[in-house]
C-alpha positions as MATLAB code, in Angstrom:
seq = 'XXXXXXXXXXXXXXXXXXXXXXXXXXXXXXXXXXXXXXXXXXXXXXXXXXXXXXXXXXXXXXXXXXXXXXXXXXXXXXXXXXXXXXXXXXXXXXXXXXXXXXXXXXXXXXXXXXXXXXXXXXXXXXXXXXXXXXXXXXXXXXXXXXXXXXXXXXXXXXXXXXXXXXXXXXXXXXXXXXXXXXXXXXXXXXXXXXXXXXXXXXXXXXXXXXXXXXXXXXXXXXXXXXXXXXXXXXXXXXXXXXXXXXXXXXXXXXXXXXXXXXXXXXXXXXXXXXXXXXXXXXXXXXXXXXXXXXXXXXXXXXXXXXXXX';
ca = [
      98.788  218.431   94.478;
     100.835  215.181   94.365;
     103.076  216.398   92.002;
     104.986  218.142   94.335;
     108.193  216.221   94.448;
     108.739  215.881   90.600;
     111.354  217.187   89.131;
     112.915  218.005   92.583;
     117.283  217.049   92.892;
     118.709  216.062   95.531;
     119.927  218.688   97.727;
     123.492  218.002   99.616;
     124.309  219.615  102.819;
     128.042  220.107  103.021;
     129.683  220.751  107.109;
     133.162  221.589  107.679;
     133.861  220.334  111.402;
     136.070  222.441  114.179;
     136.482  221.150  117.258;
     135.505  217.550  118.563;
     131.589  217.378  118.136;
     131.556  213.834  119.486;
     129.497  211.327  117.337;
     128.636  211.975  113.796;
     124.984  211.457  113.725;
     124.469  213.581  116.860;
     126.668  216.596  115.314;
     124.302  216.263  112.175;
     121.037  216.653  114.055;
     122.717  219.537  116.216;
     123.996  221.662  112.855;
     120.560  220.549  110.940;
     117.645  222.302  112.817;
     115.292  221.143  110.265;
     116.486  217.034  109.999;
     114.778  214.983  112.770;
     117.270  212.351  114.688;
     115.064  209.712  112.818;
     115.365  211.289  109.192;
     119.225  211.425  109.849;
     119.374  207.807  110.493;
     117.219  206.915  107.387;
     120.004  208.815  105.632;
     122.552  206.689  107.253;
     120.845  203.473  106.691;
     120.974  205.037  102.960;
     124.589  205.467  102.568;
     123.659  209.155  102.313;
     126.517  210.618  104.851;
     130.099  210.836  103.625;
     133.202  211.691  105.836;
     135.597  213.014  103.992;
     134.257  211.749  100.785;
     133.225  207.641  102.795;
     130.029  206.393  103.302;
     130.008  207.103  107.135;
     128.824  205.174  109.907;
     126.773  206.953  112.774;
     128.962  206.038  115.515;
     132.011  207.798  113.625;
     134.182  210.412  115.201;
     134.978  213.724  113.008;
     137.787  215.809  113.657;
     139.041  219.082  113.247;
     138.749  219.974  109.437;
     136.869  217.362  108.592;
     134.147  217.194  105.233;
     130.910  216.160  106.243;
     128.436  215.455  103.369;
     124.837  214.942  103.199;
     122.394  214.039  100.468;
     119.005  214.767  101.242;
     116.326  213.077   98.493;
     113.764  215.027   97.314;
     110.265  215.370   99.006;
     107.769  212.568   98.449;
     105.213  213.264   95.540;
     102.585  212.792   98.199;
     104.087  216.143  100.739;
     101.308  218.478   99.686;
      98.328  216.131  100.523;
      95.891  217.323  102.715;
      95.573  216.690  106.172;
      93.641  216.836  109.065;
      95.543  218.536  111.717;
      94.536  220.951  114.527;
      94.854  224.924  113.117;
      94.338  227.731  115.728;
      92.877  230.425  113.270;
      92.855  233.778  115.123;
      91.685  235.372  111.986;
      89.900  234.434  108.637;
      88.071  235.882  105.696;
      88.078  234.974  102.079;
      91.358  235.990  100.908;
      93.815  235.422  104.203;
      93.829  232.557  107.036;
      96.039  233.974  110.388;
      97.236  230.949  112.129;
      98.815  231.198  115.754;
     101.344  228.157  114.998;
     102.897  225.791  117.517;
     106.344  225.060  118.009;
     107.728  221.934  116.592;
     105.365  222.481  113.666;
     107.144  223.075  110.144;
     105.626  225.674  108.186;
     105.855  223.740  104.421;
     107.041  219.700  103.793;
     110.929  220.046  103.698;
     113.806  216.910  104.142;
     112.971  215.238  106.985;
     109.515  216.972  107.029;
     107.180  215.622  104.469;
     104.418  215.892  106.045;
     102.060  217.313  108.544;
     102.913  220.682  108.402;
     101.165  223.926  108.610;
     100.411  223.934  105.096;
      99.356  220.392  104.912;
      96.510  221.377  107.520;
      96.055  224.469  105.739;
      95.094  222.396  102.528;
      92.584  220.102  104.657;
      91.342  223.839  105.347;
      91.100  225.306  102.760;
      91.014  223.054   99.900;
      91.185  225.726   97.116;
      93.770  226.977   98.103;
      96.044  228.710   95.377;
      99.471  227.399   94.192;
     100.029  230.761   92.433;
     103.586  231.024   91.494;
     104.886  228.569   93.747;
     103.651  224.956   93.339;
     105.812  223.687   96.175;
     104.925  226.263   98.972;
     100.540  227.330   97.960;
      99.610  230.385   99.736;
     102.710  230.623  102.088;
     103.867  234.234  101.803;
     106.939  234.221  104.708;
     107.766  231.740  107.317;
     108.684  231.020  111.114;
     111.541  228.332  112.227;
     110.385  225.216  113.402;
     110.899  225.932  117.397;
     109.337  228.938  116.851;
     105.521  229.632  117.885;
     103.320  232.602  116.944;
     101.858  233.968  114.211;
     101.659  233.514  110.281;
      99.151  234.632  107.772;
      98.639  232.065  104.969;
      97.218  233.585  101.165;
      93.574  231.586  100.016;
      93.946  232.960   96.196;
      96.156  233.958   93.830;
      95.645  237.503   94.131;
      96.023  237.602   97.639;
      99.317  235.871   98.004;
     100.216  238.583   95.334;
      99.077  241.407   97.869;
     100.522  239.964  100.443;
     103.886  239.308   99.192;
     104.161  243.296   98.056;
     103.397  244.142  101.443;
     106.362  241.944  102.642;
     108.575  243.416   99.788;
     107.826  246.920  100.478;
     108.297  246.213  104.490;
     105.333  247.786  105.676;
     104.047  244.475  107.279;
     104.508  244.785  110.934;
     106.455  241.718  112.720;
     107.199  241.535  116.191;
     108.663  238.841  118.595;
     108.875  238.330  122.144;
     112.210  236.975  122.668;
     113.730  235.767  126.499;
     117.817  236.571  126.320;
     120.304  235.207  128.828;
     122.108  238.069  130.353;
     120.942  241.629  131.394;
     120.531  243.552  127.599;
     121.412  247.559  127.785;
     120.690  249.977  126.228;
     116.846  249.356  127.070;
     116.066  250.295  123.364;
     118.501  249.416  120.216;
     119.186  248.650  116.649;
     121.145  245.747  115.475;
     122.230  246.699  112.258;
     124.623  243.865  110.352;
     124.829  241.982  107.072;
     123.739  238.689  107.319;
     124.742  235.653  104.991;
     126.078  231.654  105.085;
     128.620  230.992  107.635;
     131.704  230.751  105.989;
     132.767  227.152  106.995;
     129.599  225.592  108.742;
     127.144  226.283  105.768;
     123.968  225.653  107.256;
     124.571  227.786  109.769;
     124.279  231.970  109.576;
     126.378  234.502  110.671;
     127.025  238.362  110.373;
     129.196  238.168  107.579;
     130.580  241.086  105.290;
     129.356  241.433  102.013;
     125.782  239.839  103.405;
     122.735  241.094  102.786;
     121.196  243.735  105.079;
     119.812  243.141  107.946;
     118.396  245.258  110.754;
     116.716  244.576  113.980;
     114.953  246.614  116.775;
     114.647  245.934  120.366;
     112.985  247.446  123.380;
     113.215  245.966  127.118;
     110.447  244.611  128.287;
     111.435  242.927  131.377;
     114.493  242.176  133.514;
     114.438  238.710  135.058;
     117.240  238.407  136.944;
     120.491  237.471  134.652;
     118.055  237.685  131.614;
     115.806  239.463  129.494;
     112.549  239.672  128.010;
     112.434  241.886  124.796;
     110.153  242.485  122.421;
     111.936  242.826  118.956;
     110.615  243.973  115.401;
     112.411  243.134  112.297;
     112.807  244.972  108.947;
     113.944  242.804  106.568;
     113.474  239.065  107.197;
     116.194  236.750  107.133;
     116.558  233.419  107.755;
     117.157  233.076  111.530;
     117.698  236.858  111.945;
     116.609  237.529  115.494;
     119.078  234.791  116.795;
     122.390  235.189  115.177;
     121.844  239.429  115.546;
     121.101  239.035  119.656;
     123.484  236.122  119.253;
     126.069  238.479  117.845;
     125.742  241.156  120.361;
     126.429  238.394  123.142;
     122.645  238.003  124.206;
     121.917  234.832  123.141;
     117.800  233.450  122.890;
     117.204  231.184  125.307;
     117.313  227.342  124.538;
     118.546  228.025  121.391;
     120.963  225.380  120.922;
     122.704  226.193  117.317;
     123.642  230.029  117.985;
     123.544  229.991  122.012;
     122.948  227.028  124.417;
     120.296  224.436  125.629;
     118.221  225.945  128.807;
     116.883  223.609  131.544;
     113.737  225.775  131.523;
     112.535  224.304  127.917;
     113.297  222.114  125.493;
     113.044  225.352  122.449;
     114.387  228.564  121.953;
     112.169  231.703  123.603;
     111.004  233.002  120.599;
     107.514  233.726  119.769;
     105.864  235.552  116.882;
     102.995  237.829  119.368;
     102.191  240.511  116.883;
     101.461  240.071  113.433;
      99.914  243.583  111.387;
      99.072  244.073  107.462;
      96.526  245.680  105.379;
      94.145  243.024  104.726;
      93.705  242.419  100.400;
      90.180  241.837  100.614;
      89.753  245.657  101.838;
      92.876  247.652  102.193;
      92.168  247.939  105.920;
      94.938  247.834  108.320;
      94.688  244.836  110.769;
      97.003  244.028  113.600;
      96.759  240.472  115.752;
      98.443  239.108  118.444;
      98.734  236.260  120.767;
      99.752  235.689  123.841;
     102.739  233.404  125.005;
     101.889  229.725  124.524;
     101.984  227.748  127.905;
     105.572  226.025  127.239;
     106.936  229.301  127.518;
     105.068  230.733  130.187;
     106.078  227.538  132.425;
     109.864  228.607  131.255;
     109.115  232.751  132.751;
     107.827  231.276  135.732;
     110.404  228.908  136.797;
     113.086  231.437  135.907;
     110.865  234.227  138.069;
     110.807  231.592  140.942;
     114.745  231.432  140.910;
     115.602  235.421  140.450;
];
């Protein structure tokens, strides 16, 4: 398991800037959802941020059409160690753990996230747990963001993560989020279908883009709160950061989601919470559906909204 960050390159992150994003380090950690504010001034300290082809300072000021580079090293060796970390398992059996995961929590070590992820807790869990084809991810079959909470099954063997992955492939695994949208969504019921791909000049960003790869989205009402609104949304295929640049697109950004909409004074995270998770389970063919309820974060965030409608 401590092999994990042999053989791994550097990876650079390259940013074209528009507008005036204030200081550099700050507009790093605000295009970078996945680089803490700490990890980003590691890489400074490192001489790993060029403007404009410079070593860059922190403090410094890009403008307009402005390169911004960033070399990220490669994970420690030690990412994939065990560890003991707090897991709420809503299901288990001998082929497939179903973890309800917190925000803040990254699923697998990434830059800036080494450790303490899911799948480090996972391995304290399950300590035979599979690499299968993927030495750098064991068991880990699809994903949620960072800031976003809910629900994630995890493969224990080789031929489950096999099973599961088909499923996934063949899109008969049933995903659904509950998402809080500023702004009063209509049609009650919808389907946001647009190709999605890399921004075209802000790279770690996405975007609907033409020529992307397809991406569709369903929606149905579930509440009206005033000037915004609760949905519960289902996606097809699953790309990365679908449900917010599709409601983002339509001009419904998620809540506190501060790379495709805006920070909220109701919570410090986007509204966007993986409740219902349903697959046919490899150990039996059966088809299993879970869900969770909203974690209490977000519940705080409906109720102080409700209290101001």
């Amino acid at each position: 398991m401590n092999g994990a960050g042999k053989n791994v390159k550097p990876r650079t992150i390259r940013l074209g800037v528009s507008g005036s994003p204030g200081r550099l380090d700050s507009y790093i950690v605000s295009r970078c959802a996945n680089l803490s504010r700490s990890f980003v001034e590691k890489l400074f300290e490192q001489g790993r941020v060029r403007l404009n082809g410079m070593v860059a300072k922190p403090s410094s000021r890009p403008k307009q059409g402005d390169a911004v580079e960033v070399t990220l090293p490669p994970p420690p060796e030690s990412s994939l160690i065990p560890q003991d970390l707090p897991l709420d398992i809503v299901y288990e059996d001998r082929e497939v753990l179903v973890v309800n995961k917190p925000a803040g929590m990254v699923v697998y070590p990434a830059a800036g996230h080494p450790d303490r992820t899911l799948l480090n807790a996972v391995l304290y869990h399950c300590p035979g747990l599979s690499s299968a084809a993927d030495s750098l991810r064991p068991g880990i079959v699809h994903r949620l963001d960072k800031d976003t909470s809910g629900l994630i099954v995890v493969a224990k063997n080789n031929q489950a993560r096999e099973n599961l992955a088909g499923q996934f492939r063949a899109r008969v695994v049933r995903k659904e989020y509950l998402a809080l949208v500023k702004g009063r969504l209509s049609p009650r019921e919808g389907i946001i279908d647009a190709p999605l791909g890399r921004h075209p000049s802000q790279r770690q960003r996405i975007a609907v883009v033409r020529g992307g790869r397809e991406a569709r989205t369903r929606y149905r009402v579930r509440q009206y709160l005033g000037d915004f609104t609760l949905l519960e949304v289902a996606i097809e295929t699953g790309r990365t950061h679908q449900i917010r640049v599709h409601l983002a697109a339509i001009g419904f950004p998620v809540v506190g989601d501060s790379v495709y909409g805006a920070e909220s004074p109701y919570l410090s995270r986007q509204f966007l919470h993986a409740f219902r998770l349903g697959f046919r389970l490899p150990s039996s063919g059966e088809y299993r559906e879970f869900t969770v309820g909203l974690p209490d974060e977000l519940e705080r965030a409906l109720k102080a909204i409700t209290g101001n409608v």
